[in-house]
ZAVEX-281376 format. One record per residue (C-alpha): residue number from 1; residue in one letter; y, x negated, z. Coordinates in nm, 2 decimals. Each point is the difference from the previous one (the first is absolute). Layout:
+-----+---+--------+--------+--------+
:   k : r :     c2 :     c1 :     c3 :
+-----+---+--------+--------+--------+
: NUM : A :      Y :      X :      Z :
...
+-----+---+--------+--------+--------+
REM end
This chain:
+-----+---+--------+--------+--------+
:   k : r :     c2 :     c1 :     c3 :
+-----+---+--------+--------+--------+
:   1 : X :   1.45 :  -0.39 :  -2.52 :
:   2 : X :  -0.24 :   0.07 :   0.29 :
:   3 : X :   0.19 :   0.26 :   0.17 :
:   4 : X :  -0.13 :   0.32 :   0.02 :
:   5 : X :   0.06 :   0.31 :   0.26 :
:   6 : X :  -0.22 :   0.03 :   0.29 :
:   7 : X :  -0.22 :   0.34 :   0.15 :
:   8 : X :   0.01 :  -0.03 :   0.40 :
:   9 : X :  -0.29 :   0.19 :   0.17 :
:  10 : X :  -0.01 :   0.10 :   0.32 :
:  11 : X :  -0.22 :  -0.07 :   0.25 :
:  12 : X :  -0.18 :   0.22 :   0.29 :
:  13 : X :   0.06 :  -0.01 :   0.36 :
:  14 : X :  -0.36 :  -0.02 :   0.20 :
:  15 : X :  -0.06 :   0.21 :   0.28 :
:  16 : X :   0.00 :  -0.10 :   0.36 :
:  17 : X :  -0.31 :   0.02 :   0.18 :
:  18 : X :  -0.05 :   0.25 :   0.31 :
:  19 : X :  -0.25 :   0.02 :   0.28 :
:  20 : X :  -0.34 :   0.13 :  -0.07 :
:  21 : X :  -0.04 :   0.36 :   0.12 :
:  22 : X :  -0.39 :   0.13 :   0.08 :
:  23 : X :  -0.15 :   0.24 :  -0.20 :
:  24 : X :   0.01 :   0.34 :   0.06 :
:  25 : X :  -0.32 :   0.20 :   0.17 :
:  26 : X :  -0.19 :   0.17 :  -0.26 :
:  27 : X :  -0.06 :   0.33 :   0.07 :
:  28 : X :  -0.38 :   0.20 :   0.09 :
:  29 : X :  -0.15 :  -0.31 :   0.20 :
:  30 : X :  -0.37 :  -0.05 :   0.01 :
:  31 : X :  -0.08 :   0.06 :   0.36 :
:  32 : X :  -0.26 :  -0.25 :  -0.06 :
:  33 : X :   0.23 :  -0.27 :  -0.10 :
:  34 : X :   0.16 :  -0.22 :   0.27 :
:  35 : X :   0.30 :   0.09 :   0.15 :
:  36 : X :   0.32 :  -0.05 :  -0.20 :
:  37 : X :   0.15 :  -0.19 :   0.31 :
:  38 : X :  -0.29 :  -0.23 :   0.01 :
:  39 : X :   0.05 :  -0.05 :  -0.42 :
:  40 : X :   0.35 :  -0.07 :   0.05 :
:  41 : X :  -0.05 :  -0.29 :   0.27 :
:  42 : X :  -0.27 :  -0.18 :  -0.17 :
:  43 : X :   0.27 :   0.03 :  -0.34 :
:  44 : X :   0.28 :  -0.13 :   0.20 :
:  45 : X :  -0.20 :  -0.28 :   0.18 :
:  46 : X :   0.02 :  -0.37 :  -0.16 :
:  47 : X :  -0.01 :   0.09 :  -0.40 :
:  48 : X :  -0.37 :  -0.06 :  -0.15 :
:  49 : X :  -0.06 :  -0.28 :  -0.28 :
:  50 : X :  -0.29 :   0.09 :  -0.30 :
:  51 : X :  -0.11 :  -0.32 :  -0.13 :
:  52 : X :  -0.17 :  -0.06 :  -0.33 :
:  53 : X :  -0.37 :  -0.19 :   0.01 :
:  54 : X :   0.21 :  -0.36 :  -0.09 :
:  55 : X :   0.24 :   0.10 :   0.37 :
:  56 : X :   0.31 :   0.07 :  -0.21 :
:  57 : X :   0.21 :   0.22 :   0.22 :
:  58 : X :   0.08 :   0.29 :  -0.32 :
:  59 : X :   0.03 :   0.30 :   0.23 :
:  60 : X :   0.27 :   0.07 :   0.29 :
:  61 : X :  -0.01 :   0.34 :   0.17 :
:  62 : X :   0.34 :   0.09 :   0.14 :
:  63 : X :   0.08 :  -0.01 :   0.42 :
:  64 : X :   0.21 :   0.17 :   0.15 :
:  65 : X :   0.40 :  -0.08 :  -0.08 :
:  66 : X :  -0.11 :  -0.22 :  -0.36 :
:  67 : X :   0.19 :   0.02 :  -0.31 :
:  68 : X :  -0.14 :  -0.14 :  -0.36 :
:  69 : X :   0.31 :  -0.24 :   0.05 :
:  70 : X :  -0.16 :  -0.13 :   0.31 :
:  71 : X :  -0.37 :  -0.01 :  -0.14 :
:  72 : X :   0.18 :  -0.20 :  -0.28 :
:  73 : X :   0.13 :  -0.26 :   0.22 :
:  74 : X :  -0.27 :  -0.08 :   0.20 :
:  75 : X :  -0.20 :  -0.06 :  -0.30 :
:  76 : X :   0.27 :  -0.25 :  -0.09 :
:  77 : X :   0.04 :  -0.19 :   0.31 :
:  78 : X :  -0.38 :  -0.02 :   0.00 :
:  79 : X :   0.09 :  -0.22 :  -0.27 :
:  80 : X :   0.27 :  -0.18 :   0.11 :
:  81 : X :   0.20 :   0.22 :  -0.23 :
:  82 : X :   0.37 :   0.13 :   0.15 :
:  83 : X :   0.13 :   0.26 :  -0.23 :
:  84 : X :   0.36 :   0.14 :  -0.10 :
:  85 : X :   0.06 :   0.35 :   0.07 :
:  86 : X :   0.01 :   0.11 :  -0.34 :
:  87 : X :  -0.34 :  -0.18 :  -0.07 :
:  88 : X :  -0.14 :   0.22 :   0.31 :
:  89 : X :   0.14 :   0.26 :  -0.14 :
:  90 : X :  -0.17 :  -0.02 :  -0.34 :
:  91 : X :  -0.34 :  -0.06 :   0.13 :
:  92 : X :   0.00 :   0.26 :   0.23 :
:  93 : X :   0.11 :   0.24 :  -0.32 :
:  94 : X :  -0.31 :  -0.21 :  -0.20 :
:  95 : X :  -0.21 :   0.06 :   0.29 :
:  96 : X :   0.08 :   0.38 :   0.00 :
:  97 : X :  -0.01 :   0.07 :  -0.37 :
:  98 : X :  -0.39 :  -0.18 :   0.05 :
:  99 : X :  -0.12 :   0.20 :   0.25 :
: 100 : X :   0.13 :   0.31 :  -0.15 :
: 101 : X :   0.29 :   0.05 :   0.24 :
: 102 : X :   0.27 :   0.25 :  -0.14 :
: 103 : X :   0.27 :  -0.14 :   0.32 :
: 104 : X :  -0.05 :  -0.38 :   0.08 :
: 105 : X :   0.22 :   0.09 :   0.38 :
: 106 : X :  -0.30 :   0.23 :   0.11 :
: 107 : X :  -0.34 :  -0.09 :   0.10 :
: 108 : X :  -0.17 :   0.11 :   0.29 :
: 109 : X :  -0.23 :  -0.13 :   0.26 :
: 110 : X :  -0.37 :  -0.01 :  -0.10 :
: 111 : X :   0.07 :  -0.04 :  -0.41 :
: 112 : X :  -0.13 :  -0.30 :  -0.19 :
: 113 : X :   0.13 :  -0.21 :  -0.21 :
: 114 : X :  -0.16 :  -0.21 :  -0.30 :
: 115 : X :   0.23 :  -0.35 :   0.04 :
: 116 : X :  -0.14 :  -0.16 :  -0.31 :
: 117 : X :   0.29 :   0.12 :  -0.22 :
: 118 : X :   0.25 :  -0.23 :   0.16 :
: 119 : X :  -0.21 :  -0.30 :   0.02 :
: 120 : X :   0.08 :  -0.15 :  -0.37 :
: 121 : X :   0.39 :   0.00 :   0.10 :
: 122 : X :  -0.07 :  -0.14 :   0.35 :
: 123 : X :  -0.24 :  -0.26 :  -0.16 :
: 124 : X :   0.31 :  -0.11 :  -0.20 :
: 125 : X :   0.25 :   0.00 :   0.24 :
: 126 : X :  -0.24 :  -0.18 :   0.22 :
: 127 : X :  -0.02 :  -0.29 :  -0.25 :
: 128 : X :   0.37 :  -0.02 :  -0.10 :
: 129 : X :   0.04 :  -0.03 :   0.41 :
: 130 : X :  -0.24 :  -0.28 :   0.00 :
: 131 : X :   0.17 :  -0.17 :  -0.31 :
: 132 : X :   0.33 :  -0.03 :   0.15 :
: 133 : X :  -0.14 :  -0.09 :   0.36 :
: 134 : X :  -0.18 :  -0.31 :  -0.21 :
: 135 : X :   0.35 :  -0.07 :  -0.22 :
: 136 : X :   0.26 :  -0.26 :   0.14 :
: 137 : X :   0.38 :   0.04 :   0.00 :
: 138 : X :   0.16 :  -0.23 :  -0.22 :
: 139 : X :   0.34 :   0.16 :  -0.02 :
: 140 : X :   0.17 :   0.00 :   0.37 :
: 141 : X :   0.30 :   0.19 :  -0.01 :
: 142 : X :   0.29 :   0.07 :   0.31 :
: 143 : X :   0.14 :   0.36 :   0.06 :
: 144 : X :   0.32 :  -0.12 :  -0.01 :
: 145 : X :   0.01 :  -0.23 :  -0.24 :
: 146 : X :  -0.01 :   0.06 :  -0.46 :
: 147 : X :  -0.37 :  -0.02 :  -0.17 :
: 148 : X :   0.05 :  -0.28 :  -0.23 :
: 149 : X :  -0.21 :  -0.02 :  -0.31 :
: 150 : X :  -0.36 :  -0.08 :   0.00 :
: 151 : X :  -0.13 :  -0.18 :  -0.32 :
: 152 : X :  -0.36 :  -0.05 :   0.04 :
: 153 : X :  -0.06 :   0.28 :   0.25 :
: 154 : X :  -0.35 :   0.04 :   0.05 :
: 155 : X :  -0.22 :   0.32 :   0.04 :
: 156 : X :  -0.06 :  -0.06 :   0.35 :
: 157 : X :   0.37 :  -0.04 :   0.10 :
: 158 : X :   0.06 :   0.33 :  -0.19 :
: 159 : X :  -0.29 :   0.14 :   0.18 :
: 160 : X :   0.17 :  -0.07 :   0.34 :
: 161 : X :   0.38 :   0.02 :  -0.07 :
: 162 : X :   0.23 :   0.14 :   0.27 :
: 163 : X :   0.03 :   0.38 :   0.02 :
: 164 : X :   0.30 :   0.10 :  -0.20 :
: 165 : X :   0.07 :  -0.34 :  -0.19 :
: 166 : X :  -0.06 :  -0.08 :  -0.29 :
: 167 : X :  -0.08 :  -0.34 :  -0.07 :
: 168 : X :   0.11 :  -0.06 :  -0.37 :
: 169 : X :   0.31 :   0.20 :   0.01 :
: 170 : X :   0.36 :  -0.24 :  -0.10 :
: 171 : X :   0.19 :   0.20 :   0.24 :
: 172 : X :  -0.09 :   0.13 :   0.37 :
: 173 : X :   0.25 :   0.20 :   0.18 :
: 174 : X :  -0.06 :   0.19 :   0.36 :
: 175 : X :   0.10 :   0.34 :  -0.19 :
: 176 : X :  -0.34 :  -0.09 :  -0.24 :
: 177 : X :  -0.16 :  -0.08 :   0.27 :
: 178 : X :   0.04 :   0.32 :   0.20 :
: 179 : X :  -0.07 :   0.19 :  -0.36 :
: 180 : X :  -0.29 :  -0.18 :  -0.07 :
: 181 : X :  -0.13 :   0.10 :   0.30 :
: 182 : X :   0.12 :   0.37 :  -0.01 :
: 183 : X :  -0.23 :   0.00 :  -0.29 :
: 184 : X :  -0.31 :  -0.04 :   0.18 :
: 185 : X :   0.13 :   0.18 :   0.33 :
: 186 : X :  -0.33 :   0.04 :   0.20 :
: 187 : X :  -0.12 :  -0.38 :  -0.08 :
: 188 : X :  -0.09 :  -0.20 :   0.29 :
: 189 : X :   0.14 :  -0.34 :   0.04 :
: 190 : X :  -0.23 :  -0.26 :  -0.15 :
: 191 : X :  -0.11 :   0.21 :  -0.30 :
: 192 : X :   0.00 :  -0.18 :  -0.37 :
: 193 : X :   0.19 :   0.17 :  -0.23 :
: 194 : X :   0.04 :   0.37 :   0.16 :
: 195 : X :   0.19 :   0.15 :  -0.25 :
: 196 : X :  -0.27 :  -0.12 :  -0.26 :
: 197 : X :  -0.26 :   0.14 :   0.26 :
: 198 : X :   0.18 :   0.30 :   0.02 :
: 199 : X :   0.03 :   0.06 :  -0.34 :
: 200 : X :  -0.36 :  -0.06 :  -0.06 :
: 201 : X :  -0.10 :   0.25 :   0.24 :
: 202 : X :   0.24 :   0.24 :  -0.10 :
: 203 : X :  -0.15 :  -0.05 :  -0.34 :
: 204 : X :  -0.35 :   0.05 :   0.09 :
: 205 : X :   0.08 :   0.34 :   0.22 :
: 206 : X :   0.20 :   0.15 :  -0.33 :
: 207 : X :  -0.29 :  -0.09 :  -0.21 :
: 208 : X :   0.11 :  -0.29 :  -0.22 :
: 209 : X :  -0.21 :  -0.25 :   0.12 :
: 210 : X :  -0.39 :   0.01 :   0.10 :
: 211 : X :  -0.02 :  -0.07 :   0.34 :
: 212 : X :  -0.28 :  -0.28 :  -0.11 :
: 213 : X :   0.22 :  -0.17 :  -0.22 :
: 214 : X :   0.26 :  -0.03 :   0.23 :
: 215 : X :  -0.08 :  -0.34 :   0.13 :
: 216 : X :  -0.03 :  -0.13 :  -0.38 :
: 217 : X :   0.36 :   0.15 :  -0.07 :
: 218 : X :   0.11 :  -0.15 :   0.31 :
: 219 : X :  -0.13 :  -0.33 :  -0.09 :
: 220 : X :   0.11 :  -0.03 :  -0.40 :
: 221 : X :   0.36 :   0.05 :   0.17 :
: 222 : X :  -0.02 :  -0.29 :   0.22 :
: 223 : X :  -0.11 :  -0.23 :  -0.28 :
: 224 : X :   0.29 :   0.16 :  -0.26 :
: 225 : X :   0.23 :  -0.06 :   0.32 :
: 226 : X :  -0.10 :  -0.33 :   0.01 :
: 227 : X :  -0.01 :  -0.09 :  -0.38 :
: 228 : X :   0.34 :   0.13 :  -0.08 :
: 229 : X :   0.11 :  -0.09 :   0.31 :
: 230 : X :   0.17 :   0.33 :   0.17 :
: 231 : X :  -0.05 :   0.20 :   0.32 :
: 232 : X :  -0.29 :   0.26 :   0.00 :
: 233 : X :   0.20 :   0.26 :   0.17 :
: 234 : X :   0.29 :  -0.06 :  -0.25 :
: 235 : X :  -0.30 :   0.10 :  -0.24 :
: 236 : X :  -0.10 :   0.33 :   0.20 :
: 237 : X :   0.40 :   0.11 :  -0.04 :
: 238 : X :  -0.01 :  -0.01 :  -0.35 :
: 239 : X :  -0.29 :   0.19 :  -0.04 :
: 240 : X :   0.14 :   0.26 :   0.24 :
: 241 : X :   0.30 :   0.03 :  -0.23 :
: 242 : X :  -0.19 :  -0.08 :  -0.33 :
: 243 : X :  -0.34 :   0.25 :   0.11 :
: 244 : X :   0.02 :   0.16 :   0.31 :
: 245 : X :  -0.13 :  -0.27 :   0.16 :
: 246 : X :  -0.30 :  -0.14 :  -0.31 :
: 247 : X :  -0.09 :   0.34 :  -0.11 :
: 248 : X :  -0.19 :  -0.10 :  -0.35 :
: 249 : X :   0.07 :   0.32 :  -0.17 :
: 250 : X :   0.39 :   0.02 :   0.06 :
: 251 : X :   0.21 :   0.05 :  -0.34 :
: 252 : X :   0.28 :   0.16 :  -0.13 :
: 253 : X :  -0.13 :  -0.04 :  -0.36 :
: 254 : X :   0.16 :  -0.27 :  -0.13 :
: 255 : X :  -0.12 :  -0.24 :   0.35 :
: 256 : X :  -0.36 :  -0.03 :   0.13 :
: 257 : X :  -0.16 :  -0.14 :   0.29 :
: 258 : X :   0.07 :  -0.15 :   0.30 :
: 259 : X :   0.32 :  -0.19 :  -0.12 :
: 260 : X :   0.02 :   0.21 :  -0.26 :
: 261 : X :  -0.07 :  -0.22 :  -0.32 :
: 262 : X :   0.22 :   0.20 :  -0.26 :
: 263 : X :  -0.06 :   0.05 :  -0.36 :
: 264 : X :   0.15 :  -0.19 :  -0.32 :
: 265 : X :  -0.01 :  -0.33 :  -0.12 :
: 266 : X :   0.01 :  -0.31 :   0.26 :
: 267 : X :  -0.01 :   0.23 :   0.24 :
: 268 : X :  -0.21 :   0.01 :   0.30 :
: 269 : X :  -0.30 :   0.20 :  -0.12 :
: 270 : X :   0.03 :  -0.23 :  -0.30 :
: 271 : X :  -0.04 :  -0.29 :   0.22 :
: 272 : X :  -0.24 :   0.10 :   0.19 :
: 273 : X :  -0.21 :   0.09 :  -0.32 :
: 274 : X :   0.06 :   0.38 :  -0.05 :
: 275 : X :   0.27 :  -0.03 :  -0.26 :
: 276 : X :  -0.18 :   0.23 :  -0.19 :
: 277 : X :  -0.12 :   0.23 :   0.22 :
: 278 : X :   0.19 :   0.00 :   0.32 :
: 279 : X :  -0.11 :   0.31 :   0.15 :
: 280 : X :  -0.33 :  -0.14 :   0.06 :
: 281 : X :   0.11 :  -0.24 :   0.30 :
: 282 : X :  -0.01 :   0.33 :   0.20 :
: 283 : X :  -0.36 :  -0.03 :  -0.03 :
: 284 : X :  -0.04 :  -0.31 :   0.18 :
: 285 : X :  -0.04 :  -0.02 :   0.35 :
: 286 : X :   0.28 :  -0.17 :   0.25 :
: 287 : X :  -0.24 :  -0.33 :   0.02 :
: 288 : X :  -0.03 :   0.04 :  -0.39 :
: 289 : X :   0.38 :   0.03 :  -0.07 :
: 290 : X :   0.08 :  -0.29 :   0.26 :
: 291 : X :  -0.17 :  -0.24 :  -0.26 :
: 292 : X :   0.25 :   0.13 :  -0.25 :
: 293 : X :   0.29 :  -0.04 :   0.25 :
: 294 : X :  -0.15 :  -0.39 :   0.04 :
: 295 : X :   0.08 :  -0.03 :  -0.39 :
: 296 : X :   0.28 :   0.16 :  -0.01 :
: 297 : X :   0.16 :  -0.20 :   0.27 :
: 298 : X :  -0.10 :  -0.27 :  -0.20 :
: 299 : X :   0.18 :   0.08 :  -0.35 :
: 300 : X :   0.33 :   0.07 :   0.19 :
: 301 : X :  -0.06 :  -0.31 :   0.18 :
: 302 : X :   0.03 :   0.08 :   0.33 :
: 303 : X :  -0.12 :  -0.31 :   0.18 :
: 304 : X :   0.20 :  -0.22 :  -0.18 :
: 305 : X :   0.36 :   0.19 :   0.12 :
: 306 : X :  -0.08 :  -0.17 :   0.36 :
: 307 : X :  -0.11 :   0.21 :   0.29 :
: 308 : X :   0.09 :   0.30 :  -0.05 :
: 309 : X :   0.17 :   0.26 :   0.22 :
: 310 : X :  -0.03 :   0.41 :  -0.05 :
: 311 : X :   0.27 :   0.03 :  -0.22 :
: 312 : X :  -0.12 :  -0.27 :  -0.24 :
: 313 : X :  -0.38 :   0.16 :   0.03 :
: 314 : X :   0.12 :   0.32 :  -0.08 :
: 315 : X :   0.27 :  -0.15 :  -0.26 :
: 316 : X :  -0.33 :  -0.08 :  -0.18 :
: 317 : X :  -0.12 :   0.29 :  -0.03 :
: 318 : X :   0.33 :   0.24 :  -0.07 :
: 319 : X :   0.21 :  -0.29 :  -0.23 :
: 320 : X :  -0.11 :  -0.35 :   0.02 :
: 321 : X :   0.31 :  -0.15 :  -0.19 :
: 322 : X :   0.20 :   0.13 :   0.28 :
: 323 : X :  -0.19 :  -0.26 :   0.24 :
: 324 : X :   0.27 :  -0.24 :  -0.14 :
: 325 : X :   0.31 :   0.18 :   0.19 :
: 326 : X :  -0.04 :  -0.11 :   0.33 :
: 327 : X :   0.26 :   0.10 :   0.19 :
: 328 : X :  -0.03 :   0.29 :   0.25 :
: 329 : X :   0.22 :   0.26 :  -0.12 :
: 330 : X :   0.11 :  -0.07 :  -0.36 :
: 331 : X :  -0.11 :   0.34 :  -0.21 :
: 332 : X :  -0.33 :  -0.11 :  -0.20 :
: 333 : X :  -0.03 :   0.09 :  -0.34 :
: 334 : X :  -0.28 :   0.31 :   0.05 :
: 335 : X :   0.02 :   0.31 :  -0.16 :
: 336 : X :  -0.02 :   0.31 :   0.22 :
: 337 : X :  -0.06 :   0.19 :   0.15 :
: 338 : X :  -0.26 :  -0.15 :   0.20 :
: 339 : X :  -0.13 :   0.17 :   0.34 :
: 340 : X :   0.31 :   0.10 :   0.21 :
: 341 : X :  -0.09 :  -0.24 :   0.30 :
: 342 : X :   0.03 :  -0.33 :  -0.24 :
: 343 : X :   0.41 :   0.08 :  -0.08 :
: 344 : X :   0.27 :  -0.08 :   0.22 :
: 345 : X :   0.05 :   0.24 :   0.24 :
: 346 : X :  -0.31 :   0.21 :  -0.14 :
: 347 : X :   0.26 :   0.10 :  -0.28 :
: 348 : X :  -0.17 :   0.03 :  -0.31 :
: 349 : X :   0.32 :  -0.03 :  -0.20 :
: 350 : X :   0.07 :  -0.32 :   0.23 :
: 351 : X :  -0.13 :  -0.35 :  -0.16 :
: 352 : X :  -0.31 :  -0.20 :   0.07 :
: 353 : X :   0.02 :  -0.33 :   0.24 :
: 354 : X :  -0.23 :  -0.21 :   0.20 :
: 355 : X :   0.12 :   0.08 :   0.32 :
: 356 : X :  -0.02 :   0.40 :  -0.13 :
: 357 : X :  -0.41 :  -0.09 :  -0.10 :
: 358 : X :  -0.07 :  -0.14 :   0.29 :
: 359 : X :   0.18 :   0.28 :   0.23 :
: 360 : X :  -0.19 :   0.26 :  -0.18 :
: 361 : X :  -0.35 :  -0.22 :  -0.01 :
: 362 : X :   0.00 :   0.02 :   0.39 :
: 363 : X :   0.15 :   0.36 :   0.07 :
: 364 : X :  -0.23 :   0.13 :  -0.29 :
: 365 : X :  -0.31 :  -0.20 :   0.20 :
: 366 : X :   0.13 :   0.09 :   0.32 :
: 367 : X :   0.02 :   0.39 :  -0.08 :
: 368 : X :  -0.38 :   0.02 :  -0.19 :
: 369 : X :  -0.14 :  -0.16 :   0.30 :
: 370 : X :   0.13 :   0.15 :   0.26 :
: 371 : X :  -0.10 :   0.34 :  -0.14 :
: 372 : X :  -0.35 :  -0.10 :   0.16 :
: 373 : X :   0.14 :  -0.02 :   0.33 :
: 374 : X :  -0.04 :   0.26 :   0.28 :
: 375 : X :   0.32 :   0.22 :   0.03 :
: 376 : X :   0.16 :  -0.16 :   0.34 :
: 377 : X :  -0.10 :  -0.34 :  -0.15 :
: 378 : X :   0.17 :   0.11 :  -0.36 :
: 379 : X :   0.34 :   0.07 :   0.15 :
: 380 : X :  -0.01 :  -0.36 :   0.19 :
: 381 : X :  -0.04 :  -0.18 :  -0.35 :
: 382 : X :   0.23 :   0.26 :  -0.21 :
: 383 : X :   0.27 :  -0.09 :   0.35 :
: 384 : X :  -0.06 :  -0.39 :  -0.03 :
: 385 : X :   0.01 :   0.01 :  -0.37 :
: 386 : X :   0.32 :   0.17 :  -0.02 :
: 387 : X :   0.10 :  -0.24 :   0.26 :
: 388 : X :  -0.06 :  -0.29 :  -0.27 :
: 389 : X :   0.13 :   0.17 :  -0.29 :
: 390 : X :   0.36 :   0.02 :   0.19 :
: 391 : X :   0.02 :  -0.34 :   0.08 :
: 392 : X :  -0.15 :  -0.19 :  -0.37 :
: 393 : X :   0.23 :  -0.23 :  -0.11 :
+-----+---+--------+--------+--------+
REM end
C-alpha cells in the first residue's frame, strides 16, 4: 500500500574552470593616463586585499593565472577547510552569480571580487570539520573483513566511520564496498559519510536546500541515523531515488516530499500528520520534513527491526510489511512498476527483491552523483561502476 511510481530528474554537469585571460585594451587612451604596460604589471603583481574597518579580508582582486575556483580554495584552506571538487565548483558558480559574472571560467587580472557571498557555506563547512576532528571512532572496521552490526552506535562513531562503509549495514560485501564508494567518487579518504556529503551539496547547488541550513539538515540525519539505528549514507540513497537527492517539492501527485509521504489512510502523509492535506508537506523545508521522517520512522517501527541495512530503510518507506521476507532474492510482494533501476535486471516487468533494491540504491546514487564530476573524472566512476555492476553477486 505504499508503493507509488517515481519522477527521476536529472542533474547538471558543472563547468571546468580555465586560466584567467587579461582584459582587453580599451580603445582612445588618455595620453595622460599611465602607460597600459605599466597598468598591466602593477595588475599582475601579488593580487591586492580591501579590508573592511573590523580587518575582514571581503575583497580579492584577481593576479595573473587565478580562477574563482582558486580564490575559492584559498579561502577554504585559510580555514582549515579542504573541499571536493564539486563543492569548488559550486562556490566558484555562487561566487560568479554574486559578483555579476555571466562565465564563472573567465576573469581577468585587475577585477575584484566581493568574497562575502561564500563565507556562510565556508563558515559551515568549517564547523562540521571541526566537529568530526573533536568526534572519536567508536566503530573500527578492517577492509577485508564484513561490518557487523552496531547497536548503540553513537553520533561520533557515525561522524568518523570509514569512507565507503557503512557501519549499521547486516551485510558487507567488497562489490558494496566498491559501489558505495563509486557513489561518492571524488571523496577523499577519511571523509564521514561522503555520499551524504555529496548529496547535501548536490542538494544545495540544485536549490533544495539553503546553503545555511545545511549544517542543521546534516545534523537531524545523524541523530535519526542514530535513533533508528541505520547508516547516513544509506539515508542519502534513498532520497536520491525517493527525491532527487531531498528535493522538498518532488511529487508525482499522489507522493510528496522528500520520501514521498503518499496520500490515503495510514499512509505516510497520514502519519506524518497530513492525512488531510498532503500536498502541504511540499511546503516544508528539508530540515522541516526530516522531523516528519523522525515520526514516521517511528510508526513503522524502524528501530525496533534491529539495525537496519538499505534495503530494510528503504523497505520502510516503499512497503514495510515486506521487511519480513528476508531473503535476498525471493520476489517481494510490491506492486509495480516502481523506478526501472529497483527491478531485476532494470526490467520493469521483472519482480522486486532485496538484492534488486539494493543494486539499484547504489547505481541510482552512483549515477546522480557522478553527474557533478568533471568529464575525464565522470568516465573513471561510470568505468569502475560498470566494473562493480559485472561482478555483484
Amino acid at each position: 500500500m505504499w508503493t507509488r511510481n517515481l519522477a527521476q530528474a536529472n542533474a547538471t554537469t558543472p563547468v571546468l574552470p580555465v586560466p584567467v585571460t587579461a582584459a582587453p585594451a580599451a580603445s582612445g587612451v588618455n595620453s595622460s593616463a599611465k602607460p597600459f604596460a605599466q597598468i598591466l604589471q602593477q595588475a599582475q603583481s601579488k593580487p591586492s586585499v580591501a579590508t573592511t574597518a573590523a580587518g575582514k579580508s571581503d575583497v580579492r582582486t584577481i593576479g595573473n593565472g587565478e580562477t574563482l575556483i582558486g580564490l575559492v580554495r584559498d579561502q577554504a584552506q585559510a580555514r582549515g577547510v579542504q573541499l571536493s571538487g564539486s563543492q569548488e565548483l559550486r562556490l566558484a558558480q555562487q561566487l560568479a552569480s554574486a559578483n555579476g559574472i555571466d562565465n564563472p571560467d573567465l576573469v581577468y587580472p585587475g577585477q575584484n571580487i566581493k568574497l562575502t557571498s561564500i563565507y556562510d557555506d565556508l563558515k559551515s563547512l568549517q564547523m562540521t570539520a571541526v566537529r568530526r576532528r573533536d568526534a572519536t571512532p567508536s566503530v573500527a572496521v578492517a577492509a577485508t573483513s564484513a561490518v557487523r552490526p552496531q547497536a548503540n552506535t553513537s553520533i561520533a562513531a557515525l561522524r568518523t566511520a570509514p569512507l565507503g562503509y557503512d557501519v549499521r549495514s547486516p551485510q558487507f560485501t567488497p562489490a558494496s564496498a566498491a559501489m558505495a564508494k563509486i557513489s561518492a567518487p571524488e571523496a577523499t579518504a577519511g571523509v564521514a559519510h561522503p555520499v551524504l556529503q555529496q548529496t547535501l551539496d548536490r542538494a544545495v547547488a540544485k536549490g533544495f536546500i539553503p546553503p545555511a541550513e545545511k549544517t542543521a539538515v546534516y545534523d537531524k540525519i545523524l541523530q535519526m541515523a542514530d535513533t533508528h539505528r541505520f547508516a547516513p549514507d544509506d539515508f542519502a540513497r534513498m532520497t536520491l531515488m525517493e527525491s532527487d537527492g531531498m528535493n522538498p517539492r518532488a511529487s508525482n501527485q499522489r507522493c510528496h516530499g522528500i520520501i514521498q509521504f503518499c496520500d490515503g489512510p495510514a499512509r505516510g502523509a497520514a502519519s506524518a500528520g497530513y492525512a488531510a492535506n498532503p500536498r502541504a508537506i511540499l511546503d516544508l523545508s528539508v530540515h522541516k520534513q526530516l522531523s516528519l521522517v523522525d515520526k514516521y520512522f517511528d510508526d513503522v517501527g524502524l528501530k525496533s527491526q534491529g539495525p537496519a541495512g538499505l534495503e530494510d530503510l528503504y523497505l520502510s518507506v516503499l512497503n514495510p510489511a515486506s521487511r519480513a521476507e528476508s531473503q535476498s532474492n525471493v520476489p517481494l510482494n510490491i506492486q509495480g512498476p516502481q523506478a526501472r533501476a529497483l527491478h531485476v535486471g532494470s526490467d520493469s516487468t521483472a519482480p522486486i527483491t532485496r538484492q534488486s533494491i539494493r543494486q539499484g540504491l547504489l547505481q541510482n546514487a552512483a549515477a546522480r552523483l557522478g553527474q557533478m564530476l568533471p568529464p575525464t573524472l565522470r568516465v573513471q566512476a561510470q568505468r569502475a561502476q560498470q566494473y562493480v555492476e559485472n561482478n555483484l553477486p
